[in-house]
Backbone bond lengths (Angstrom), bond angles and torsions (degrees), N, CA, C in turn:
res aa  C-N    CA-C-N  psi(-1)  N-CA   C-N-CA  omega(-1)  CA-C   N-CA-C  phi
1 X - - - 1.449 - - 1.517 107.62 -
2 X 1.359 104.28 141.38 1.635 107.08 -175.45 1.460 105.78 -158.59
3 X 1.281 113.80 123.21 1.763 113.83 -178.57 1.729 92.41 -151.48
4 X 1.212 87.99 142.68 1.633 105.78 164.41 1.499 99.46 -140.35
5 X 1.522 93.38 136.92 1.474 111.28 162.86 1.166 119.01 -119.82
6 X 1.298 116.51 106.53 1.603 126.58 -173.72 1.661 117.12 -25.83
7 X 1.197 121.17 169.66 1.176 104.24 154.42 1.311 120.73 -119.79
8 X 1.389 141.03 -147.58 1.817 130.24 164.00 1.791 105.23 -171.45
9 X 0.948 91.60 121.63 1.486 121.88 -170.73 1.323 129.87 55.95
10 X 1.423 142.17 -55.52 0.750 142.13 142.98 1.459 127.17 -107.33
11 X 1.194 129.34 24.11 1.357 147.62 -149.53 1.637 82.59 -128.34
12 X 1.579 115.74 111.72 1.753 114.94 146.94 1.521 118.74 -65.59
13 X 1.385 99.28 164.34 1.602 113.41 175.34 1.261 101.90 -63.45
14 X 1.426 103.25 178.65 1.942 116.89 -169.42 1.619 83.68 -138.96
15 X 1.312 126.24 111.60 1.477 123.65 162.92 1.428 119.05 -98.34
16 X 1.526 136.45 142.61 1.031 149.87 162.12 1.741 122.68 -77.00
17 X 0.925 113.43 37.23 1.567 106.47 -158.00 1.496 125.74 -64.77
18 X 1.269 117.92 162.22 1.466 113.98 -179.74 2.046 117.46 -21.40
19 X 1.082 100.25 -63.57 1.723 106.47 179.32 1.774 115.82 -114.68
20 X 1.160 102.33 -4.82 1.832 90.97 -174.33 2.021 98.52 -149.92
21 X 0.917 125.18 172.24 1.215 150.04 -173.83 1.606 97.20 -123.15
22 X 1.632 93.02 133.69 1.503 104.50 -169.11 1.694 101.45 -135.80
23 X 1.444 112.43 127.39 1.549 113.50 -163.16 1.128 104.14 -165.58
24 X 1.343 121.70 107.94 1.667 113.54 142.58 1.677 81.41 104.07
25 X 1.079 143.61 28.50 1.796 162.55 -163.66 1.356 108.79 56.07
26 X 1.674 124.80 22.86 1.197 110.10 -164.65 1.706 115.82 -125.44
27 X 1.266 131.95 131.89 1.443 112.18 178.78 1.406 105.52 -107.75
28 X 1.650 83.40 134.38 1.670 103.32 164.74 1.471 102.95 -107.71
29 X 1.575 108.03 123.40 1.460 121.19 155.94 1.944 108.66 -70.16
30 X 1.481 80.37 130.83 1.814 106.26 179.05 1.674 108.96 -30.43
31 X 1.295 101.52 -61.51 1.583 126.13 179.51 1.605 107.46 -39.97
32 X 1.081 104.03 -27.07 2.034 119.45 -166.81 1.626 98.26 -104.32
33 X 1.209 119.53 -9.45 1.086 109.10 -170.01 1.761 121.40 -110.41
34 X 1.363 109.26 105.09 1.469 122.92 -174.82 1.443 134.89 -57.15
35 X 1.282 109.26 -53.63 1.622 134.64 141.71 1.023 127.13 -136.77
36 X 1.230 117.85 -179.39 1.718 128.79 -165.22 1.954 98.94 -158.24
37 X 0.850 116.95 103.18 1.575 125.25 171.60 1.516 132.75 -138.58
38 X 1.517 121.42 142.61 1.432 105.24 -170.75 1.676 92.94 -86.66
39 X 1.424 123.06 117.31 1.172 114.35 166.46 1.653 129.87 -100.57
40 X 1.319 107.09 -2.72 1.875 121.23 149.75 1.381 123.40 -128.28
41 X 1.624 122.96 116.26 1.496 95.72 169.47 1.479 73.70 -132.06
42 X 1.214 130.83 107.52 1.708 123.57 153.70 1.225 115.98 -67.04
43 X 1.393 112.98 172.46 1.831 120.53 -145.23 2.081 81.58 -88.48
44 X 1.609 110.76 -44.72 1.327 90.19 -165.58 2.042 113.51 -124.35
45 X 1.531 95.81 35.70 1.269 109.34 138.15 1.015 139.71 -51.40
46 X 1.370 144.03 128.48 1.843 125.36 142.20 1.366 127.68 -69.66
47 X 1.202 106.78 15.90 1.529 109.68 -172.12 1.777 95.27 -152.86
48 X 1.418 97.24 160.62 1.549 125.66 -168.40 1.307 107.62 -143.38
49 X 1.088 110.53 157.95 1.739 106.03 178.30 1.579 102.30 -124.83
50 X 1.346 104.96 143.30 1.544 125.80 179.26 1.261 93.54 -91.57
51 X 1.862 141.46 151.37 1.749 128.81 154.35 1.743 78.89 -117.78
52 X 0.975 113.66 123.82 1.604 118.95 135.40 1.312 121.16 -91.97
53 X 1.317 111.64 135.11 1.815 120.57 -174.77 1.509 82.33 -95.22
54 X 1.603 124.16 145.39 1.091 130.64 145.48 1.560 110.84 -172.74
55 X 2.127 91.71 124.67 1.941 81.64 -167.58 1.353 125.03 117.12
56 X 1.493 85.73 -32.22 1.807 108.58 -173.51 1.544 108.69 94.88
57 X 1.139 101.44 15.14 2.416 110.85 176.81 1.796 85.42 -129.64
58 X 1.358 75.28 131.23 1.730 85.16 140.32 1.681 136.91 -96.26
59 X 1.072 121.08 -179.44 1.106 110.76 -174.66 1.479 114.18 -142.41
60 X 1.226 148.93 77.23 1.354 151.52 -151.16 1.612 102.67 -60.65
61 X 1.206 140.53 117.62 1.213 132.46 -173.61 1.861 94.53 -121.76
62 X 1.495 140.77 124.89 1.207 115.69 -170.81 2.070 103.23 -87.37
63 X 1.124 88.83 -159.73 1.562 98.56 168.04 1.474 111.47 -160.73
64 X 1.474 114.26 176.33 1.665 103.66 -167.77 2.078 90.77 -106.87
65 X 1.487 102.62 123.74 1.547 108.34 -166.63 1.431 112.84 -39.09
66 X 1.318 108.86 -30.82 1.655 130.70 -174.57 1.606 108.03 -61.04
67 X 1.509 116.73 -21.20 1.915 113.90 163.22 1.132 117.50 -99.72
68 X 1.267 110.02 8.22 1.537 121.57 -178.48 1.514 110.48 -31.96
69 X 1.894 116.17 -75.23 1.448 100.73 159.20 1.210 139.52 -7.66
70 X 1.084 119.79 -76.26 1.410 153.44 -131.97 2.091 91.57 -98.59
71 X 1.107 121.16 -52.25 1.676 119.08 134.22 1.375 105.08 -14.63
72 X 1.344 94.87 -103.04 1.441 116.97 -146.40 1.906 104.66 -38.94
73 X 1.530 108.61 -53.16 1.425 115.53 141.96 1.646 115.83 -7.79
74 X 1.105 114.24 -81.21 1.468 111.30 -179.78 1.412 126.52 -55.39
75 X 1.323 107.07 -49.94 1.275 116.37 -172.59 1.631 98.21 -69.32
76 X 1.070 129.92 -10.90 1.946 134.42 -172.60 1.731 78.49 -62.47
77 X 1.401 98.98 -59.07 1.646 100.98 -142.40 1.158 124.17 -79.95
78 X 1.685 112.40 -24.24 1.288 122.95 167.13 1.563 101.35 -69.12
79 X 1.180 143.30 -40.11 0.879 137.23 -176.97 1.845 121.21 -66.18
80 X 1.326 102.73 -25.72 1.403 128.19 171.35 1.945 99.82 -66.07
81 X 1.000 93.56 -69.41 1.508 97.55 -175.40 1.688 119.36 -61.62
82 X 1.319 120.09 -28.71 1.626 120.40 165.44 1.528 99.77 -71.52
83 X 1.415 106.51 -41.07 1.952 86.16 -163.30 1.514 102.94 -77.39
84 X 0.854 137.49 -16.56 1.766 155.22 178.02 1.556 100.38 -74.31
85 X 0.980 107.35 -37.23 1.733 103.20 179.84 1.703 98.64 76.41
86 X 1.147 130.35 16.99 1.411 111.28 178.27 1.709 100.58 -119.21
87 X 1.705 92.81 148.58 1.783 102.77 -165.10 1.645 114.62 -57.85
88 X 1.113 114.91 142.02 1.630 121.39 163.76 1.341 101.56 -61.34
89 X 1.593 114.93 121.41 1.347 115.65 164.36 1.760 111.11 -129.33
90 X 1.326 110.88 -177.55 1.568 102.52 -180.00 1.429 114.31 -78.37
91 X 1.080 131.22 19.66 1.592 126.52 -173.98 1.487 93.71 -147.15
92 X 1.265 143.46 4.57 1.642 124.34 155.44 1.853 103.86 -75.41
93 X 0.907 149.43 3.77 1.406 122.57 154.04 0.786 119.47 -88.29
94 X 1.353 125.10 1.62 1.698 118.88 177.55 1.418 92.11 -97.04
95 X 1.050 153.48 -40.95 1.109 149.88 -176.27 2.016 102.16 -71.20
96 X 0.895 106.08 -15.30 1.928 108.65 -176.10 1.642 88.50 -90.78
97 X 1.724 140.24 -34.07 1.293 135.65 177.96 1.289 115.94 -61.43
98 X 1.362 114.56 -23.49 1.593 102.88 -160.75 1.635 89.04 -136.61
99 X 1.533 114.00 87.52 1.230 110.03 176.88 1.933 124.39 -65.56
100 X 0.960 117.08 163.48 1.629 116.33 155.05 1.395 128.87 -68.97
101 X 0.967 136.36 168.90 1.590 146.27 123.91 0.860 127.49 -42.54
102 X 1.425 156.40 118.04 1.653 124.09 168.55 1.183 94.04 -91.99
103 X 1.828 107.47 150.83 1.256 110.59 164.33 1.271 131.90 -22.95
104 X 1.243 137.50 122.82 1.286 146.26 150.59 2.032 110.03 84.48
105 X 1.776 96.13 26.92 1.514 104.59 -151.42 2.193 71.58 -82.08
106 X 1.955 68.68 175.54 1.980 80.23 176.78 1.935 115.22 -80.24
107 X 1.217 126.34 115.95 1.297 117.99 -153.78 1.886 108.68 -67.49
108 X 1.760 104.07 -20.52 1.614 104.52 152.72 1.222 136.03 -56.45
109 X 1.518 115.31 -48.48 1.143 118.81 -174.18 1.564 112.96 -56.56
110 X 1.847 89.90 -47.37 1.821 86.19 173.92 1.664 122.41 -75.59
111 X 1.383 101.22 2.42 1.781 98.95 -177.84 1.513 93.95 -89.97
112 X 1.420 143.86 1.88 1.351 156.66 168.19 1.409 103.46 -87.22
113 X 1.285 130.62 -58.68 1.596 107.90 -169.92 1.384 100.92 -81.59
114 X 1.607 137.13 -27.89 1.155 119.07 161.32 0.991 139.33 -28.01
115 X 1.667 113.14 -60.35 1.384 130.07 158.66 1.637 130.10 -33.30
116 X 1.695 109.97 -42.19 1.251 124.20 -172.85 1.715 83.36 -74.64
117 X 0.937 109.42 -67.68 1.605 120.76 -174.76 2.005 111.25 -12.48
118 X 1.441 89.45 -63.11 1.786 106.91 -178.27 1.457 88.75 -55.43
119 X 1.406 114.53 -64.41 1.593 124.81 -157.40 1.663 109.93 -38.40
120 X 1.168 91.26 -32.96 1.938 109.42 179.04 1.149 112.04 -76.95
121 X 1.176 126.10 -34.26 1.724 149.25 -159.89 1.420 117.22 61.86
122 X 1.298 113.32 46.35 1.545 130.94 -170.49 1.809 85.71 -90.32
123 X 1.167 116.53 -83.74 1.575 104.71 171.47 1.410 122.55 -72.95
124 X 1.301 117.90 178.97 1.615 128.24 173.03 1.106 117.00 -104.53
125 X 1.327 140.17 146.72 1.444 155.69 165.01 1.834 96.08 -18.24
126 X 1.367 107.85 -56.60 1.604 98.33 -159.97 1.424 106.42 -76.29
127 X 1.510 102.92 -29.99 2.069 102.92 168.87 1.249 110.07 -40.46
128 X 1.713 108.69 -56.79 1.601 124.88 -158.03 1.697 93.74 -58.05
129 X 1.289 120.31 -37.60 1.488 118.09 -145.07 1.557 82.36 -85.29
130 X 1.039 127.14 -85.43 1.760 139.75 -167.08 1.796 95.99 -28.32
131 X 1.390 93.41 -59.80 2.332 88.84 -174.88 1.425 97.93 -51.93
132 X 1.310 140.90 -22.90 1.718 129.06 -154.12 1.085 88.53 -105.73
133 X 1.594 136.89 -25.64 1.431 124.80 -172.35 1.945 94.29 -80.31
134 X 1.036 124.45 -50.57 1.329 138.00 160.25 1.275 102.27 -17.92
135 X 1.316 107.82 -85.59 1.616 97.64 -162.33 1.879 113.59 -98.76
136 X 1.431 125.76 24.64 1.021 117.18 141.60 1.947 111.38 -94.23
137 X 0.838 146.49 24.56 1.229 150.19 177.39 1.784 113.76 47.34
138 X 1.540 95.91 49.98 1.702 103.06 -168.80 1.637 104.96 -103.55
């Protein structure tokens, strides 16, 4: 797993790294880490606040509202991977970019999170295009 969310102006990046989350100069290892939630993003803020629990404190780390996506993105997957119980390694986000089908799934529904997917810029135009040729049977 690997995400960076930029930062903007005085706001640092938010990194996802192989085993720990790095923010604000500080690393938290995954293992240490309790929750992760956006608990402010107002509509006409530039900034949002991240709380990570870790320790039994939280720690308000903000972000610039404008990676909000691209967040929320991360936090999908880390959250995917704690509730899954399987380890963060450097090659599960590439596998979180290019989702499956499930058998016999609705080929709309998944031509919808695809879409959100691009919208995020988690995949690329030509991902989006090849999965839709995929699962419309073109």
């Amino acid at each position: 797993m690997y995400h960076e969310i930029e930062g903007q102006l005085s706001i640092e990046p938010i990194i996802f790294d192989e085993t720990e989350l790095i923010a604000l100069g500080h690393h938290y290892p995954y293992e240490e880490i309790e929750s992760l939630e956006i608990t402010s993003s107002q509509l006409f803020s530039p900034y949002g606040i991240l709380t990570l629990r870790t320790q039994g404190r939280d720690v308000a780390i903000p972000f610039a509202r404008s990676r909000k996506n691209k967040l929320d993105a991360a936090l999908r997957e880390f959250s995917r991977l704690r509730e899954g119980g399987a380890e963060v390694s450097p090659g599960s986000a590439k596998s979180a970019e290019k989702p499956e089908t499930p058998a016999g799934g609705d080929p709309y529904e998944e031509m919808k999170k695809l879409k959100e997917l691009l919208d995020m810029d988690i995949i690329t135009k030509e991902e989006f295009e090849t999965k839709k040729k995929q699962l419309l049977d073109l």
